[in-house]
C-alpha positions as a Python dict, from the first residue, in 0.01 Angstrom:
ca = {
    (1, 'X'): (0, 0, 0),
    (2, 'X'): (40, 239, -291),
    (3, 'X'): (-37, 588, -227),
    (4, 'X'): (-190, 591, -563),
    (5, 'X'): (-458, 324, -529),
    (6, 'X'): (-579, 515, -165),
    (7, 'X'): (-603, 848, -341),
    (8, 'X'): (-793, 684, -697),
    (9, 'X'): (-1079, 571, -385),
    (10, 'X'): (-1110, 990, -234),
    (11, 'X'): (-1348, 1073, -527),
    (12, 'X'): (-1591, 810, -409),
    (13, 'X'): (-1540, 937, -43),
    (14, 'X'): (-1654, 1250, -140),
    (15, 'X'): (-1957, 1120, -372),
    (16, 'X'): (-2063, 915, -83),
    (17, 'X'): (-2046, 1188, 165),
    (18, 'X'): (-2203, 1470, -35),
    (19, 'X'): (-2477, 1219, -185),
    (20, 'X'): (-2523, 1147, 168),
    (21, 'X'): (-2608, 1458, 252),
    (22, 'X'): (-2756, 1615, -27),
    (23, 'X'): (-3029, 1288, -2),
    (24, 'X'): (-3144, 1403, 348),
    (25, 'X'): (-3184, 1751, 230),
    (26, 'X'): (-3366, 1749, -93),
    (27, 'X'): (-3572, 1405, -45),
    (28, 'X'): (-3731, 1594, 305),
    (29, 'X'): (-3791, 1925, 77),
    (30, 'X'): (-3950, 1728, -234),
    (31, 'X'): (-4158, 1488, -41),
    (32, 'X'): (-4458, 1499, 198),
    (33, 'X'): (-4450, 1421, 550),
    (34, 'X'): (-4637, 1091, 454),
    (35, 'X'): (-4383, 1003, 140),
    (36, 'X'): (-4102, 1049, 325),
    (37, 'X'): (-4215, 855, 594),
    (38, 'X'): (-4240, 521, 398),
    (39, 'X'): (-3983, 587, 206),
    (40, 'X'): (-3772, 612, 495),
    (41, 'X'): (-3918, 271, 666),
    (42, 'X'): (-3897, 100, 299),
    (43, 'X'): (-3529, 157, 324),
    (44, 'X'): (-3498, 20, 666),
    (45, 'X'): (-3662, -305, 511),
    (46, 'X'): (-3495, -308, 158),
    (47, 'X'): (-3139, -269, 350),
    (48, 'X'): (-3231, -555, 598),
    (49, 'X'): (-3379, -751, 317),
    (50, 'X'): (-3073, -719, 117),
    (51, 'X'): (-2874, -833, 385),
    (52, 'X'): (-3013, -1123, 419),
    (53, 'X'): (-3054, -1267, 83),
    (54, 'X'): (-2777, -1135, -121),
    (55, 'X'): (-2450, -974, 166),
    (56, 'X'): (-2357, -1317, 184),
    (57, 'X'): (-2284, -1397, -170),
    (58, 'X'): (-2137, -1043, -217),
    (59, 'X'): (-1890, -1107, 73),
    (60, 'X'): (-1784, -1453, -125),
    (61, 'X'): (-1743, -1268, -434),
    (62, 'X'): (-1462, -1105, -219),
    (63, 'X'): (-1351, -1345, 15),
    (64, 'X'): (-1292, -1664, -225),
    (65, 'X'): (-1133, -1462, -549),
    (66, 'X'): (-741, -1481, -430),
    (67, 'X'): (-818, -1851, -353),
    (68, 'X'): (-977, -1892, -701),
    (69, 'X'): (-690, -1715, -843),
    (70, 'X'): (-444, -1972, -702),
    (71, 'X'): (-613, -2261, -746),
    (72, 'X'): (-627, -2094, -1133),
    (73, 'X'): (-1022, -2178, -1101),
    (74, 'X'): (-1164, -1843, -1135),
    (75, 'X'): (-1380, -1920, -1435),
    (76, 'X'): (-1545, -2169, -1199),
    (77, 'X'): (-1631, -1856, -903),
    (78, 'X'): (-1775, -1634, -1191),
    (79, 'X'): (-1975, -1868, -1328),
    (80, 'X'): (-2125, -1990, -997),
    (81, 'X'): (-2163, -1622, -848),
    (82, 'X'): (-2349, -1558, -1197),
    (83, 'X'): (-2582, -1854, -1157),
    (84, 'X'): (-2595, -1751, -804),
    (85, 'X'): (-2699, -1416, -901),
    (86, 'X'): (-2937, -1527, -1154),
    (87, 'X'): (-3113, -1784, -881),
    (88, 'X'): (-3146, -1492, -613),
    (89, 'X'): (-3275, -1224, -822),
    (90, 'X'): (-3535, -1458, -993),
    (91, 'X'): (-3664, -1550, -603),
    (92, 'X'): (-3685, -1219, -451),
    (93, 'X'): (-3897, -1063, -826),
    (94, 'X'): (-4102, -1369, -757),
    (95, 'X'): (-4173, -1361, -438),
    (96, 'X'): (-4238, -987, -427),
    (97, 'X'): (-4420, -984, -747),
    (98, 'X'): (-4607, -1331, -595),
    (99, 'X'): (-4697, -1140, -214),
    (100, 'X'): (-4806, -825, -421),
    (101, 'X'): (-5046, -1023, -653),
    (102, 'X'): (-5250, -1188, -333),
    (103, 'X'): (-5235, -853, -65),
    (104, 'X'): (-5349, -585, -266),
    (105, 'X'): (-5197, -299, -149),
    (106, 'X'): (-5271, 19, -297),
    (107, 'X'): (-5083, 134, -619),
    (108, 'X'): (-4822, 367, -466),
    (109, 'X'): (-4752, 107, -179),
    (110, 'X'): (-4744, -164, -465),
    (111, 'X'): (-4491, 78, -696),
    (112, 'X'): (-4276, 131, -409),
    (113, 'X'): (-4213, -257, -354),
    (114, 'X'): (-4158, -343, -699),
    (115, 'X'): (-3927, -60, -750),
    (116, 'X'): (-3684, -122, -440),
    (117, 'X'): (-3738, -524, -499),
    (118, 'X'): (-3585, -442, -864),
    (119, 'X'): (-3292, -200, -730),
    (120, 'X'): (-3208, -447, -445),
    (121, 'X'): (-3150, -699, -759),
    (122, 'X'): (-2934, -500, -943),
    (123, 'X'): (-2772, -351, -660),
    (124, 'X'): (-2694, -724, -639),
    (125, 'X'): (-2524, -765, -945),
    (126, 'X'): (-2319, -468, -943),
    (127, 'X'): (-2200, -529, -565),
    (128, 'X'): (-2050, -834, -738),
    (129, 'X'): (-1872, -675, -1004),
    (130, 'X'): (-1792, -410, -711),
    (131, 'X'): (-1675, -728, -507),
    (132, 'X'): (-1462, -855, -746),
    (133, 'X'): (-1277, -541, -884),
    (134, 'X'): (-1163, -473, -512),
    (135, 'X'): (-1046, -818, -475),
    (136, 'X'): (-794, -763, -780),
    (137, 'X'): (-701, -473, -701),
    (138, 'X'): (-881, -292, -958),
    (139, 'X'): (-966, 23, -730),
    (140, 'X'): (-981, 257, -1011),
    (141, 'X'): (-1247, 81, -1221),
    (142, 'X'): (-1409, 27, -823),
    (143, 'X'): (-1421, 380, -782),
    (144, 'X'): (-1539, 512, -1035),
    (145, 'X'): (-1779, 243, -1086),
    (146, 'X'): (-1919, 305, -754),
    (147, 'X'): (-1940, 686, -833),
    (148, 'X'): (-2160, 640, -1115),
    (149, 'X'): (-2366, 442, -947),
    (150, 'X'): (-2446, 665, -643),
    (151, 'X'): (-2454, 969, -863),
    (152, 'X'): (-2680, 847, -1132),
    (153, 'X'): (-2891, 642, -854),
    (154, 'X'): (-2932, 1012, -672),
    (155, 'X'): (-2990, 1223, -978),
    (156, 'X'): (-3260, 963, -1108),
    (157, 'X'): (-3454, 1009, -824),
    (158, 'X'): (-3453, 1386, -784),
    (159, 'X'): (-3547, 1408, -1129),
    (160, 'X'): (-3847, 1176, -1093),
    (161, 'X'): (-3942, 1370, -792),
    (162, 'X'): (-3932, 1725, -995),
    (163, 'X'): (-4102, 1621, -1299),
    (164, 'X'): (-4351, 1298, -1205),
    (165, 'X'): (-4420, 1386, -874),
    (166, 'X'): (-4287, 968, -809),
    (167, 'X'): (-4332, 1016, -393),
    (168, 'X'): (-4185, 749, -232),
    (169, 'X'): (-4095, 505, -502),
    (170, 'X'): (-3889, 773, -679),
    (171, 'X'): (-3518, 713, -478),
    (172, 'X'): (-3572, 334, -532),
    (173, 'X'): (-3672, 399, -896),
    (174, 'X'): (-3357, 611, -944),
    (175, 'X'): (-3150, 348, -824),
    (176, 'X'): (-3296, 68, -1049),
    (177, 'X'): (-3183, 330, -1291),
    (178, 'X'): (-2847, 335, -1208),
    (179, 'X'): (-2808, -65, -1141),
    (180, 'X'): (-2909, -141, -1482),
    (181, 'X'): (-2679, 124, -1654),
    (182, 'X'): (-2358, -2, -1435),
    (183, 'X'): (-2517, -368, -1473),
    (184, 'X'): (-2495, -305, -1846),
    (185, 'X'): (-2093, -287, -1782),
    (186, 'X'): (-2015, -512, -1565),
    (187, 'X'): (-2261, -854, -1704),
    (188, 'X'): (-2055, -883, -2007),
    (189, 'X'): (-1713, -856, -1837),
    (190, 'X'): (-1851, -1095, -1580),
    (191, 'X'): (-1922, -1333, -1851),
    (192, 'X'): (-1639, -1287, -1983),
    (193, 'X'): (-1475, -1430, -1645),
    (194, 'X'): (-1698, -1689, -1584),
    (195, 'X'): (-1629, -1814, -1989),
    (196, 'X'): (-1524, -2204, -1981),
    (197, 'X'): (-1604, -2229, -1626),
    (198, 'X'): (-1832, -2475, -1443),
    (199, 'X'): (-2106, -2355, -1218),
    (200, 'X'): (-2092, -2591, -884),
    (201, 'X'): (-2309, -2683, -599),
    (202, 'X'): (-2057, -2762, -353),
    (203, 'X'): (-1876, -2408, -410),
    (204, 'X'): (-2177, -2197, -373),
    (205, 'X'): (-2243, -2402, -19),
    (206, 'X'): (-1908, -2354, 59),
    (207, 'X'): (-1960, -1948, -34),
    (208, 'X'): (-2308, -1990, 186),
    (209, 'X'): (-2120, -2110, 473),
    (210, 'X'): (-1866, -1833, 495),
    (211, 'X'): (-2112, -1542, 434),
    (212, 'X'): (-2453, -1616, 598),
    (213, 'X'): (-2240, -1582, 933),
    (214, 'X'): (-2173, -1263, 818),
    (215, 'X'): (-2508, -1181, 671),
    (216, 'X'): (-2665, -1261, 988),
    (217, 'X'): (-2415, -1038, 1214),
    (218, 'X'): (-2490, -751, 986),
    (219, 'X'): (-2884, -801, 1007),
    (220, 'X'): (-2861, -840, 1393),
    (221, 'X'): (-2641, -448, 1424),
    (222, 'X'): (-2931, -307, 1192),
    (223, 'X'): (-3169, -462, 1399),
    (224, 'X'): (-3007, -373, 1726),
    (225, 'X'): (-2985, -32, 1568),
    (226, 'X'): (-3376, -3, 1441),
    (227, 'X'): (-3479, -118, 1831),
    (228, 'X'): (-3229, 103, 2018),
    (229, 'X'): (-3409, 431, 1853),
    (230, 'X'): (-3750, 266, 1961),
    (231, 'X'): (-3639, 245, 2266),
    (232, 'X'): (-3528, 589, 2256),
    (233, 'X'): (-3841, 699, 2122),
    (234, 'X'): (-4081, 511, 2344),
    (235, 'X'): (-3863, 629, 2646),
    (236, 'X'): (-3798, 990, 2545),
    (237, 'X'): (-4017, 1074, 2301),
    (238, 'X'): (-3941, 1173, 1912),
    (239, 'X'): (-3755, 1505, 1939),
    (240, 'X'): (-3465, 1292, 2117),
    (241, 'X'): (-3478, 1007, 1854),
    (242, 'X'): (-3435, 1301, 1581),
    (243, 'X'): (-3123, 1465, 1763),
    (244, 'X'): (-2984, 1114, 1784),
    (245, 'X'): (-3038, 1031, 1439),
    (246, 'X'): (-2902, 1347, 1323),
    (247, 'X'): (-2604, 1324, 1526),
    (248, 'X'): (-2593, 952, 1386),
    (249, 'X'): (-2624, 1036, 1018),
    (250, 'X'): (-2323, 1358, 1108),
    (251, 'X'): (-2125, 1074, 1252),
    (252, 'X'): (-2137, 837, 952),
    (253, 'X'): (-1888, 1029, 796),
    (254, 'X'): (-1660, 800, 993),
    (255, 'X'): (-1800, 511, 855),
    (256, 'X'): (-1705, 606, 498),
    (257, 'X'): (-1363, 694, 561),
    (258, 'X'): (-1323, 333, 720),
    (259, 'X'): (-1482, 150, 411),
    (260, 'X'): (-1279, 391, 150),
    (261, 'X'): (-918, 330, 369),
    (262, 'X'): (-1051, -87, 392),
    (263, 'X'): (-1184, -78, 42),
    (264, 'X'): (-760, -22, -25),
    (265, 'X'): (-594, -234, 198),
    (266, 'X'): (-816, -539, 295),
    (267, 'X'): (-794, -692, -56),
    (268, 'X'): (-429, -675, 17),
    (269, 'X'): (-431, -849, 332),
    (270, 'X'): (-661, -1107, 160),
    (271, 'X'): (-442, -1196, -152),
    (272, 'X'): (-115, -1206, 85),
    (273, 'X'): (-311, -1462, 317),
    (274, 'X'): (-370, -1675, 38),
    (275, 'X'): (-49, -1656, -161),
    (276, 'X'): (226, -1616, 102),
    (277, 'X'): (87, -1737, 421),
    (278, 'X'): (-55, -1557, 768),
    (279, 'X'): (290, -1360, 791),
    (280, 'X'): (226, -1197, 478),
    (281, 'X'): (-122, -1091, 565),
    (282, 'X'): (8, -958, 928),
    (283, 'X'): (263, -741, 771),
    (284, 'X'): (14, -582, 528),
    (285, 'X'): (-247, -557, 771),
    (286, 'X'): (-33, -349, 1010),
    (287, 'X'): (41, -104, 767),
    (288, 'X'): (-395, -71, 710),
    (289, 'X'): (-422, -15, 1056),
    (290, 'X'): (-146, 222, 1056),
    (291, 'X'): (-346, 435, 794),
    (292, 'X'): (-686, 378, 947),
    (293, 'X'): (-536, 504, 1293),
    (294, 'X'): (-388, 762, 1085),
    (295, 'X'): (-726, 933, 939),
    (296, 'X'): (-960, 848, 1187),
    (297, 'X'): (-831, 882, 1517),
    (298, 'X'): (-787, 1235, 1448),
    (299, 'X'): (-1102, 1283, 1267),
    (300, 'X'): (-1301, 1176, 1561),
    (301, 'X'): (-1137, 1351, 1832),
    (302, 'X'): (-1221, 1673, 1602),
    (303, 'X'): (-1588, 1552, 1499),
    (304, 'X'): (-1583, 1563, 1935),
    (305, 'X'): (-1446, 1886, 1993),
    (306, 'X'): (-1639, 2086, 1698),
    (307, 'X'): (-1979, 1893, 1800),
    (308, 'X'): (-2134, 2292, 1832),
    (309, 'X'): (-2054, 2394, 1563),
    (310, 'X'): (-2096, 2127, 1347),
    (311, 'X'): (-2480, 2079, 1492),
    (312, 'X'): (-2476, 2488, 1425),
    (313, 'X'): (-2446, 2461, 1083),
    (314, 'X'): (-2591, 2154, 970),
    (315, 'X'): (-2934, 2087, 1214),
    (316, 'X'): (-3252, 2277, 1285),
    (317, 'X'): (-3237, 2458, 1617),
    (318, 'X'): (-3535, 2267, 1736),
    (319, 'X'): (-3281, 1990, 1764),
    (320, 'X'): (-2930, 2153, 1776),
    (321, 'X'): (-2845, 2131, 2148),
    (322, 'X'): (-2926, 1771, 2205),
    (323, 'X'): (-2756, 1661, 1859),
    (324, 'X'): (-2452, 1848, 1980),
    (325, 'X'): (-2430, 1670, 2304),
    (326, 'X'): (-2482, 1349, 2178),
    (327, 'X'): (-2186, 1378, 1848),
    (328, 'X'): (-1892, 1344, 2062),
    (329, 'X'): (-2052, 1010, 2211),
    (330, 'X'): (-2144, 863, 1843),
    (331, 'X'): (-1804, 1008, 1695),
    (332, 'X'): (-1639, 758, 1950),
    (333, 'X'): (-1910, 450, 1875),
    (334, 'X'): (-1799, 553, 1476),
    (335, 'X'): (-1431, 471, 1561),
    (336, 'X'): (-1449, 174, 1777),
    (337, 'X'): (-1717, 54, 1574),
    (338, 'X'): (-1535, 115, 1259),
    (339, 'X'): (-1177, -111, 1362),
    (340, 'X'): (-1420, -367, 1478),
    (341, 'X'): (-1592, -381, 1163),
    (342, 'X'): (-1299, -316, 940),
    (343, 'X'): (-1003, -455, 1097),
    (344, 'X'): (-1025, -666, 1383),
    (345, 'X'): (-1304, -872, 1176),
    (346, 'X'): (-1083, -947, 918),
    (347, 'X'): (-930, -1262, 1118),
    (348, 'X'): (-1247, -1427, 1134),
    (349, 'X'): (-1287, -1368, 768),
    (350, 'X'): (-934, -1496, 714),
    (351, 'X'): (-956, -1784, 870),
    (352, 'X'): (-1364, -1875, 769),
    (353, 'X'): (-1445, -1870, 1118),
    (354, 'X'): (-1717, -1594, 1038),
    (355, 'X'): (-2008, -1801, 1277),
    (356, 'X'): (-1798, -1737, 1568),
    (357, 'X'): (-1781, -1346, 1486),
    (358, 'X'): (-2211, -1326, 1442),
    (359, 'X'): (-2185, -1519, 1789),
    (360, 'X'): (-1962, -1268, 1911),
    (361, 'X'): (-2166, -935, 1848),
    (362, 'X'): (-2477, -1074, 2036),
    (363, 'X'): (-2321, -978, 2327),
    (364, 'X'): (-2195, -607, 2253),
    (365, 'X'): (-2552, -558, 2089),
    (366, 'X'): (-2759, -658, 2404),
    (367, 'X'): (-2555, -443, 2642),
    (368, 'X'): (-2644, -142, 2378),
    (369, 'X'): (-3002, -255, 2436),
    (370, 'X'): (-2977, -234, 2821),
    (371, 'X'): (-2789, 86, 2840),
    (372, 'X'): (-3019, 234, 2610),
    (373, 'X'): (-3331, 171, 2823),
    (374, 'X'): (-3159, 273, 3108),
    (375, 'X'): (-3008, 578, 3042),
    (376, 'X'): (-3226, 723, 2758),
    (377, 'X'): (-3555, 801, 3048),
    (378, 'X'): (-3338, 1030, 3240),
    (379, 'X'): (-3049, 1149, 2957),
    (380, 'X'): (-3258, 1115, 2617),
    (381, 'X'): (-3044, 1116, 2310),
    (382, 'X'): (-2712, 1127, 2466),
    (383, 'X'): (-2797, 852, 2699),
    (384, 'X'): (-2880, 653, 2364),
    (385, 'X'): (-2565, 779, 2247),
    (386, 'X'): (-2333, 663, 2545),
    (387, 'X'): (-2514, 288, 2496),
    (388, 'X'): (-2414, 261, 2151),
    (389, 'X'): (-2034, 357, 2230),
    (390, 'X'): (-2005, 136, 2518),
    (391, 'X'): (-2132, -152, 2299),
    (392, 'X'): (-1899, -76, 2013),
    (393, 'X'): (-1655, -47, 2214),
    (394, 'X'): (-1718, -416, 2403),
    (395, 'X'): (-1789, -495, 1989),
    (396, 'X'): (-1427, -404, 1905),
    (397, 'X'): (-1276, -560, 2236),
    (398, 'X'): (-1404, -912, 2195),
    (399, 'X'): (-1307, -929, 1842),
    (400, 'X'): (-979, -817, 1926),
    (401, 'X'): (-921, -1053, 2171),
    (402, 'X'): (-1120, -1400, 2019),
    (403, 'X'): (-972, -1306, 1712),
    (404, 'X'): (-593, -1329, 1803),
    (405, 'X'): (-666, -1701, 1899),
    (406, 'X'): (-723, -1734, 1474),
    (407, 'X'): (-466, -1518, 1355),
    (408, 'X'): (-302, -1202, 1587),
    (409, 'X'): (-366, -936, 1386),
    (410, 'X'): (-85, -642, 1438),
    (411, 'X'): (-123, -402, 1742),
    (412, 'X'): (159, -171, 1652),
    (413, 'X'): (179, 39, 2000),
    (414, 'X'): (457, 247, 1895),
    (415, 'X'): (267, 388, 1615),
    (416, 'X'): (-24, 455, 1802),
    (417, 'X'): (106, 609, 2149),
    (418, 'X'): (267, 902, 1816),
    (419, 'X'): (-48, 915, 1658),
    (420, 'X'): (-227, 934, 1985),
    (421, 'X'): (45, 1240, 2076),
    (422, 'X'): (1, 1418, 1704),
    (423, 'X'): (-389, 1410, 1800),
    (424, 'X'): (-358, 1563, 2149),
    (425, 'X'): (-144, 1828, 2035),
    (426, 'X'): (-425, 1896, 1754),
    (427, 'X'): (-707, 1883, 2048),
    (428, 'X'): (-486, 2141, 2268),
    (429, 'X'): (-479, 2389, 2005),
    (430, 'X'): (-837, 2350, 1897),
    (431, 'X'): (-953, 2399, 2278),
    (432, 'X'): (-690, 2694, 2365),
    (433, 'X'): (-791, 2867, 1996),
    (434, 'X'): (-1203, 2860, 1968),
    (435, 'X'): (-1342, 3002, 1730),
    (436, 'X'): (-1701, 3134, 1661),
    (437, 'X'): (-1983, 2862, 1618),
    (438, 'X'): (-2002, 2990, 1228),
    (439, 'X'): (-1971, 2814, 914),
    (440, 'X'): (-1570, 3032, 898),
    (441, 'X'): (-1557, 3004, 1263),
    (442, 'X'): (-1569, 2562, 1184),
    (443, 'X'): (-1349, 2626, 871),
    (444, 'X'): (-1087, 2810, 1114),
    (445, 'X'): (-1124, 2542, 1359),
    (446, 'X'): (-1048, 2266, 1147),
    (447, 'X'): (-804, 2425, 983),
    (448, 'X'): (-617, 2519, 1298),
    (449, 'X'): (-631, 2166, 1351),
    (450, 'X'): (-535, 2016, 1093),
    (451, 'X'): (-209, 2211, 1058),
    (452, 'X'): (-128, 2140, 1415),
    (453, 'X'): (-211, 1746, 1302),
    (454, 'X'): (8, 1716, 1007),
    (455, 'X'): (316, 1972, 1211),
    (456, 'X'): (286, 1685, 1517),
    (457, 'X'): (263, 1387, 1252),
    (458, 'X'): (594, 1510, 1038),
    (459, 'X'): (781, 1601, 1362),
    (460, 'X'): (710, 1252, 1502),
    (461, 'X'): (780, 1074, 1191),
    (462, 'X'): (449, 927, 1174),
    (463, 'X'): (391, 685, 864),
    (464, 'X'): (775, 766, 786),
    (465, 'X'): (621, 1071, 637),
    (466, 'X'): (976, 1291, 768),
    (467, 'X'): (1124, 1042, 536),
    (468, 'X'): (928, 1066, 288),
    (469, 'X'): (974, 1450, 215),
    (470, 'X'): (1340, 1371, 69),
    (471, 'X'): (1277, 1091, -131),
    (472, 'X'): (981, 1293, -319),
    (473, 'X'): (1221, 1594, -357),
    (474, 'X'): (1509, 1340, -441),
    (475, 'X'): (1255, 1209, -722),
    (476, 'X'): (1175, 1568, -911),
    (477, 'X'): (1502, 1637, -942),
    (478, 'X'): (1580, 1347, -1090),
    (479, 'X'): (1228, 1379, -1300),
    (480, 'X'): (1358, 1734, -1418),
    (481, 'X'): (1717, 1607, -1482),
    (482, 'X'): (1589, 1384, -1754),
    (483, 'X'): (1352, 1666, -1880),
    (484, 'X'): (1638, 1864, -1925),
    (485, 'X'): (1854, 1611, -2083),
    (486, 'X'): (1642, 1524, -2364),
    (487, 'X'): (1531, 1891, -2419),
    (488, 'X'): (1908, 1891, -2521),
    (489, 'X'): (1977, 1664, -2654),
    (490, 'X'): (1684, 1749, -2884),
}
């Protein structure tokens, strides 16, 4: 994988993460109680309503474009995902606009559903343009793409909430915003695609058969996710559900590192599966999970051991004790979650088997449940916590092992047993050297860890990076010999 195409993907890391952020903080200061309170359960249902009726055509916009490009039919996918697109986003306005016209809810409650119904569409539309640029490869127009979207989408709706006083709808509203400005890019290119193709029935049910599996598996994790906090809540009370959701929203910062480092190699692993065979897409995938082990391994093991003073700097002291406790535990659900999700899925995708995964994460999802009840009466947030790692952890396990049966996916043990040395040498420093639970005192910390990571990594050749170092050196030399030559020869 070119170093170039992971690197054009870090600006949207960083977008994502401080967006992230920043949402929590200024939505909680520029709404009431009240207003952030349903806008925070109209998210819950827009995201789970989204799922449902559109993930699974996104996923084929992925999935099916290398085999489109072989079979040289890919004005036939565009023009079925844009009919497709057209036929879902005329249903869900409908139906909304249909349920709103016989309830009568009141006029802020009615705003709010016909703004989020409206970004959910063209969140739809761009997620297929998204879709589609990943699948060729195009990570640069992906990226940036992507950027504008969240930024604009984020903006909007701060600005609505300064100068119209918007409440509740204004997020959703500043999304809409930012779906039609990116949709205004990406409908004519689509068109463009889809030009002189042929819309078909049997292609879309073939797309419907590959992604409601995975439509349904996602909706079941946010559901199992939504009832493990009740759980939490009606066992512990709401101070615990708050330190676990703060810890939870810290921890996510996993989760976007694993969808920028997929975002770059999975189309990879896709096109060589459908081009050169299951060999092909072994030998690529290795090298993903090489880089995903790479990033996050250490990345979690240091969200772990600076849980204090991350809590310290970023959550009220109300709820700064139990949100530190329970990090470490999420940090670990984030990473076995996270190759789950994004690498050990990827044979069931492969190979269409994606009914068997859904089937699959029933079982890691109930024993969250169960642990959750059980341990949150007597251990509150961090029992909550220890429940969702043991389930991601079963999660990642069973996909592992179902999913070599379909296509064994590269374990490269080597590589791990030096990355898992480079991080223990980077935990042994960070433990022998603390530092003051201070905004420097984290900064000194991670620092100190970092350096000890990337001293470990080049010593034991990790990612041939010991290798590397010449061949970049060898390369400016030559870049300046040629500089110097035709200054010359000028």
């Amino acid at each position: 994988m070119s170093p170039a195409r992971f690197l054009s993907l870090a600006p949207l890391q960083i977008a994502q993460a401080l967006i992230g952020f920043g949402a929590i903080a200024a939505f909680t200061r520029l709404m009431s109680a009240e207003d952030f309170g349903r806008y925070a359960l109209a998210l819950s249902i827009s995201m789970a309503a989204h799922t449902l009726a559109f993930t699974w055509a996104e996923s084929a916009a992925f999935r099916f474009f290398a085999a489109a490009r072989a079979e040289k039919r890919l004005a036939d996918h565009f023009a079925t995902l844009l009919v497709l697109a057209m036929t879902l986003g005329l249903i869900v306005i409908t139906i909304t606009a249909t349920v709103l016209a016989f309830v009568g809810l009141r006029d802020d409650i009615a705003a709010l559903s016909l703004f989020a119904a409206g970004a959910a569409v063209m969140r739809f539309i761009t997620r297929i343009g998204r879709e589609s640029d990943r699948a060729a490869l195009a990570f640069g127009r992906y990226a940036v793409l992507e950027t504008i979207y969240l930024t604009v989408g984020f903006a909007v709706g701060v600005a609505l909430l300064i100068m119209f006083d918007f409440g509740a709808a204004a997020p959703f509203a500043g999304l809409l915003a930012a779906g039609a400005l990116v949709a205004l890019v990406d409908l004519p290119r689509l068109m463009r695609h889809a030009r002189g193709g042929e819309p078909s029935v049997q292609r879309a049910t073939a797309y419907a058969g590959y992604g409601t599996p995975l439509a349904l598996a996602l909706a079941v994790d946010l559901g199992v996710q939504a009832i493990a906090r009740l759980i939490l809540a009606g066992e512990a009370g709401t101070a615990p559900l708050g330190a676990y959701a703060a810890a939870f929203g810290l921890a996510r910062a996993l989760d976007i590192v694993f969808m920028g480092v997929s975002a770059a190699f999975a189309p990879l692993v896709f096109a060589a599966y459908e081009e050169r065979g299951a060999g092909a897409a072994r030998e690529a995938a290795r090298g993903g999970f090489i880089l995903l082990a790479v990033i996050t391994v250490p990345a979690s093991v240091g969200l772990a051991l600076l849980a204090q003073p991350v809590a310290t700097l970023m959550v009220g002291e109300a709820l700064r004790a139990e949100t530190a406790a329970t990090l470490p535990w999420l940090a670990l659900a984030g990473l076995m979650s996270g190759f789950g999700l994004y690498y050990w899925s990827e044979a069931f995708q492969l190979t269409r088997r994606t009914g068997q995964r859904a089937l699959l994460m029933l079982a890691p999802g109930a024993v969250q449940l169960a642990l959750t009840a059980w341990l949150s009466q007597t251990h509150g947030a961090v029992g909550a916590a220890i429940g969702a790692s043991v389930g991601a952890s079963i999660g990642a396990a069973l996909l592992a092992a179902a999913g070599r049966r379909l296509l064994p996916l590269p374990l490269p043990l080597n590589d791990i047993t030096r990355i898992a040395i480079a991080t223990a040498a980077m935990a042994a420093l960070v433990v022998a050297f603390p530092a003051p639970h201070t905004t420097l005192g984290l900064f000194q910390s991670a620092t100190l860890g970092a350096i000890a990571y990337g001293v470990a990594a080049a010593a034991l050749n990790i990612m041939g990076v010991r290798d590397l170092a010449p061949a970049v050196v060898r390369a400016a030399l030559r870049r300046n010999h040629t500089m110097t030559s035709s200054a010359n020869a000028d």
